[in-house]
C-alpha positions as CSV (number, residue, x, y, z in Angstrom):
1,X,-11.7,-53.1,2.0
2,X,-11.4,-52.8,-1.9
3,X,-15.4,-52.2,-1.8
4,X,-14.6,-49.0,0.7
5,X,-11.7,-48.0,-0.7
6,X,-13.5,-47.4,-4.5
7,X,-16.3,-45.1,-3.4
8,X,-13.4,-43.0,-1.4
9,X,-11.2,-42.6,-4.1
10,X,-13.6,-41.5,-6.9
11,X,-14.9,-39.3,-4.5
12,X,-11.7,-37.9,-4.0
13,X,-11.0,-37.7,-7.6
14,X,-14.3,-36.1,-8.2
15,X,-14.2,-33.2,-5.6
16,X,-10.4,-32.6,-6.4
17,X,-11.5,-31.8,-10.1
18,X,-14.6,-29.6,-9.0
19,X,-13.0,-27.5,-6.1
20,X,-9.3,-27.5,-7.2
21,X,-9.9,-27.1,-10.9
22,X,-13.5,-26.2,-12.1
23,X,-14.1,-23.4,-9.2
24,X,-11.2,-21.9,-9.9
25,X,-11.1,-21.8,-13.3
26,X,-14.8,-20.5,-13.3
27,X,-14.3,-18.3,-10.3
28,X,-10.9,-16.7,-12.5
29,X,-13.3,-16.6,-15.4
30,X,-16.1,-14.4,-13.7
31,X,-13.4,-12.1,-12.3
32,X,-11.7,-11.5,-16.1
33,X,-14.5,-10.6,-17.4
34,X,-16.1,-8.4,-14.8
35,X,-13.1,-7.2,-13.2
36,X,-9.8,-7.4,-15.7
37,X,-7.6,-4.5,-14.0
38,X,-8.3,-5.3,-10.2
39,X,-7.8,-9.3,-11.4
40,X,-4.7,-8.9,-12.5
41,X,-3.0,-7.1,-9.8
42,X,-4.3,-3.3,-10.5
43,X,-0.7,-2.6,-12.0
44,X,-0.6,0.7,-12.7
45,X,1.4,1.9,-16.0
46,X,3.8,5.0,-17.2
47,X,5.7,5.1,-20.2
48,X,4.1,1.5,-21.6
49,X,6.0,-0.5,-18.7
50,X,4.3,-1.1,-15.2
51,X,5.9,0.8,-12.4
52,X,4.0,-1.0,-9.5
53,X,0.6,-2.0,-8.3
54,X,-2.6,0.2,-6.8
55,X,-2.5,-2.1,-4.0
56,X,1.3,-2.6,-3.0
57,X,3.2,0.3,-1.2
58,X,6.7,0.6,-2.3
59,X,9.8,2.0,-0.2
60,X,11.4,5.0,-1.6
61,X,13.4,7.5,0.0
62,X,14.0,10.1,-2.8
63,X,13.3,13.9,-1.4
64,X,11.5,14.6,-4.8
65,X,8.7,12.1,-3.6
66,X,6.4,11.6,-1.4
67,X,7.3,8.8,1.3
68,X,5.0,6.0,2.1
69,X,4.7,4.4,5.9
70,X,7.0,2.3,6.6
71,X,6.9,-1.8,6.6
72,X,7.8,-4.4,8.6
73,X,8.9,-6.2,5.4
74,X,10.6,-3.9,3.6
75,X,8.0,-4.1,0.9
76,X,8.4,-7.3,0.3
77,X,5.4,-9.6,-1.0
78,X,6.6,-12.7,0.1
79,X,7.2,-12.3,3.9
80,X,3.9,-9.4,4.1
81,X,3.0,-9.5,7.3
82,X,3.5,-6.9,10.9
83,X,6.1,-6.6,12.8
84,X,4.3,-8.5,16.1
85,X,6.5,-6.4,18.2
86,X,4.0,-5.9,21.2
87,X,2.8,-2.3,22.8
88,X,5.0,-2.7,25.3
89,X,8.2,-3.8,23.3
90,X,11.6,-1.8,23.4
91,X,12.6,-2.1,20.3
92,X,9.0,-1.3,18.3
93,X,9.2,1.9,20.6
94,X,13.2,2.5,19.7
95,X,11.7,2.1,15.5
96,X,8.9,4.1,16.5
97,X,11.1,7.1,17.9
98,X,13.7,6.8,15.3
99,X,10.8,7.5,12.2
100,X,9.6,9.8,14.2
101,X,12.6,12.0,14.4
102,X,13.7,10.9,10.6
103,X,10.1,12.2,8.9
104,X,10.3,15.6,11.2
105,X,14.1,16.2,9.9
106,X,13.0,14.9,6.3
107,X,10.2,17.3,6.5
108,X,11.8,20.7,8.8
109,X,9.3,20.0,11.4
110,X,9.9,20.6,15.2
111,X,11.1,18.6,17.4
112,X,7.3,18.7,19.2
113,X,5.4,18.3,15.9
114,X,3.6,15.6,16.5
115,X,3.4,13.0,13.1
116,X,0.5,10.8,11.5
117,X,0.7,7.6,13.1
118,X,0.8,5.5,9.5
119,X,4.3,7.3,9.1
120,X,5.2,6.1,12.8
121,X,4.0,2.1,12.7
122,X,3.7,-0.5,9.5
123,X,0.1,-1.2,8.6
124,X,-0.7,-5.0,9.3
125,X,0.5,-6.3,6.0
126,X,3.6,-4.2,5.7
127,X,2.2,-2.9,2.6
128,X,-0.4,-0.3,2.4
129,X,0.5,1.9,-0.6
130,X,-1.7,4.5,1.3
131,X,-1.0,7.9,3.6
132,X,-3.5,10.1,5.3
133,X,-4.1,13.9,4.0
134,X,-2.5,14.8,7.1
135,X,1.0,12.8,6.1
136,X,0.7,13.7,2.4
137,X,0.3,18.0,3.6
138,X,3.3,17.6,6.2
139,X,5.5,16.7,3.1
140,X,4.4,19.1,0.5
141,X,7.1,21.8,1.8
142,X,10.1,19.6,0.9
143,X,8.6,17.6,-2.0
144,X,8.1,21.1,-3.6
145,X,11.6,22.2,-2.5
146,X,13.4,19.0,-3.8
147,X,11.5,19.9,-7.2
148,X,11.9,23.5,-7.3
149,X,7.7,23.7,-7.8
150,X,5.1,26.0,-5.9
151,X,4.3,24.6,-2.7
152,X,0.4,25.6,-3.7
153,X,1.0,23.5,-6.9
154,X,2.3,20.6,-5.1
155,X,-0.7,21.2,-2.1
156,X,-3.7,21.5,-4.7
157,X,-2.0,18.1,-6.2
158,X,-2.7,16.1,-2.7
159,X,-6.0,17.8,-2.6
160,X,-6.7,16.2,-5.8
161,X,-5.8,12.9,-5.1
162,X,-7.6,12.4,-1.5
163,X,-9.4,9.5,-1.6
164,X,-12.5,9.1,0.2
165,X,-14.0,6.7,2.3
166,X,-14.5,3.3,0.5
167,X,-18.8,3.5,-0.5
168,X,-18.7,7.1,1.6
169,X,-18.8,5.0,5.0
170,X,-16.1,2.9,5.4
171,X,-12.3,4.3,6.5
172,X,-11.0,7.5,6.3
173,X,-9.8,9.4,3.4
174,X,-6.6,8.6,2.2
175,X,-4.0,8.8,-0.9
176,X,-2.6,6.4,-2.8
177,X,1.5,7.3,-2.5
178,X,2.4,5.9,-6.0
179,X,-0.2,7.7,-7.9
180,X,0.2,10.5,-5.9
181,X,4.0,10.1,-7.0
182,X,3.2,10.1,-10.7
183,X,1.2,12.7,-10.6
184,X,3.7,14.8,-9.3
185,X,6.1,13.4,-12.3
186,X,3.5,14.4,-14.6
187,X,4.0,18.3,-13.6
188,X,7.5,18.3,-14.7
């Protein structure tokens, strides 16, 4: 048994170091050097102190911003995840009806106006810091109320910060709410 047991355990002790330690420490390495800012979170800086990350959506509900979609989470990174309320579920369609009429009152829009679905349901991690062009244009009107700023200033801001598809081909365009939120603090 001794003679078994041996082999097993230097294995063990042998693979442990190469796939718990070596890989990652070389695989950490690679992506330092080639890629420092994604690596390390794409935290994204104002005033020399991070205000968030690239890739994280955050809640706000100030009128002077623009609003993300919602989460399931409440933005938090801990517990990301959806909702898993189904289709046919009460209560995702009570949540459902409930943003819709908040974002049309937030935003002076009819009753009938129909509203991006990313402003509607939480993406699947609860944190997708973007909105679609569509979202971003059916808040300009307040955003540049709330600031007291030209509503064509505030529009040819969200032009500015469309995003295309990732490599031309893949998604739709789309901004990113927190830059697109700096950017507007820049104007001021």
């Amino acid at each position: 048994m001794v003679k078994q047991l041996r082999p097993a355990l230097f294995l063990l002790a042998i693979l442990t170091l190469l796939t718990g330690v070596i890989y990652p420490l070389l695989v950490t390495g690679i992506a330092q050097l080639a890629f420092p800012r994604q690596a390390n979170g794409s935290l994204v800086m104002a005033e020399e102190s991070v205000v968030g990350s690239a890739l994280l959506g955050q809640a706000n509900a100030d009128p002077r911003y623009f609003q993300p979609r919602p989460s399931a989470t409440n933005y938090g990174t801990l517990p990301s995840g959806g909702s898993n309320l189904a289709p046919t579920s009460a209560v995702l369609a009570a949540a459902v009806g409930q943003r819709a009429a908040d974002f049309r009152a937030a935003n002076g829009l009819s009753a009938d106006a129909a509203v991006p679905t990313e402003m509607l349901f939480a993406s699947g991690s609860g944190l997708d810091p973007h909105i679609s062009p569509d979202a971003a244009r059916l808040q300009v009107g307040r955003v540049a109320a709330a600031r007291g700023l030209d509503e064509a200033t505030v529009a040819a801001l969200v032009e500015d910060h469309v995003e295309g598809p990732q490599l031309g081909i893949l998604g739709q365009p789309r901004l990113n709410v927190l830059l697109l939120n700096l950017a507007l603090d820049g104007l001021e």
